[in-house]
N, C-alpha and C positions, 0 to 999 in steps of 0.2 A: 449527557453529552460531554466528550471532555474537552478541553482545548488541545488547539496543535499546538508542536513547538514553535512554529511559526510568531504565532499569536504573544507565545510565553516568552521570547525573546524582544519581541518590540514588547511588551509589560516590565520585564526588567529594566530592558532601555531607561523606559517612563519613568521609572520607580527612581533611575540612577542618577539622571538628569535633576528628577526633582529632588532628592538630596544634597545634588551639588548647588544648588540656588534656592534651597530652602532660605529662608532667615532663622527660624526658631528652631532651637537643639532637638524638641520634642517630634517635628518636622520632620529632621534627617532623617535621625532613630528611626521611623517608622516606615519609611522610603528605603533606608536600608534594608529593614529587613522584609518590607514588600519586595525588593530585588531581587535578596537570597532567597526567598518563598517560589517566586516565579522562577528563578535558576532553577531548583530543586524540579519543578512542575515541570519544567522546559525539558529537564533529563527524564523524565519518566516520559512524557509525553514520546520524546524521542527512542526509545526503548519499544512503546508502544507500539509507535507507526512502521517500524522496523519488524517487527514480530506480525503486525496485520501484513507488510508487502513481502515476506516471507510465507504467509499460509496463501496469499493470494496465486505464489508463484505454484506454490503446490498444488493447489487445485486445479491450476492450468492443467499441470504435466495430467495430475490425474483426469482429466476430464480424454485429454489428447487418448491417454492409454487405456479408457473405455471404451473410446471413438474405436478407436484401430481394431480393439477386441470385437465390435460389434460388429466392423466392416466384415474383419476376417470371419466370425459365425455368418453374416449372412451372405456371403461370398462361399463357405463351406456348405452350406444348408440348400444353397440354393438346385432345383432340379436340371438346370441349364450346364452341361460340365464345361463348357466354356467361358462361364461368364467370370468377370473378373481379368481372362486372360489377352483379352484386346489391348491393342496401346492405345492411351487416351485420344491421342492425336487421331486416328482412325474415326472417332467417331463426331470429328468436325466436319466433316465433309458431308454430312448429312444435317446438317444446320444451312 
């Protein structure tokens, strides 16, 4: 599982804060570069979740333009030659 960039920016946050209120040199140093480690993470993460809500959108459209493909075969296929050709509105009235 990876982390969000959500997650990776409150981490650097943590990391920056405690560098700046560390006491000991050795402290910092290591809050630093826990910071820059979670930046680094934070941009891939973000890279990530952008490339997943991009295939997401793709597989909408594609799912829509099989819907439609299917409608139209079984609206073509069908032995009724009118069917399909009603307005939808027409068929309230019998509800």
């Amino acid at each position: 599982m990876y982390p969000s960039a959500d997650l990776c920016r409150v981490q650097e946050a943590f990391q920056r804060r405690r560098a700046e209120t560390a006491a000991l040199d050795n402290v910092r140093t290591i809050a630093h570069k826990a910071a820059a480690a979670w930046r680094a993470e934070g941009l891939f993460a973000e890279c990530r979740e952008q490339r997943q809500a991009q295939g997401r959108v793709i597989r909408a459209d594609q799912l829509e333009k099989e819907r439609a493909a299917d409608e139209r075969l079984d609206v073509a296929s069908s032995e009724n030659p009118d069917r399909g050709r009603s307005a939808p509105a027409a068929a309230s009235h019998l509800a």
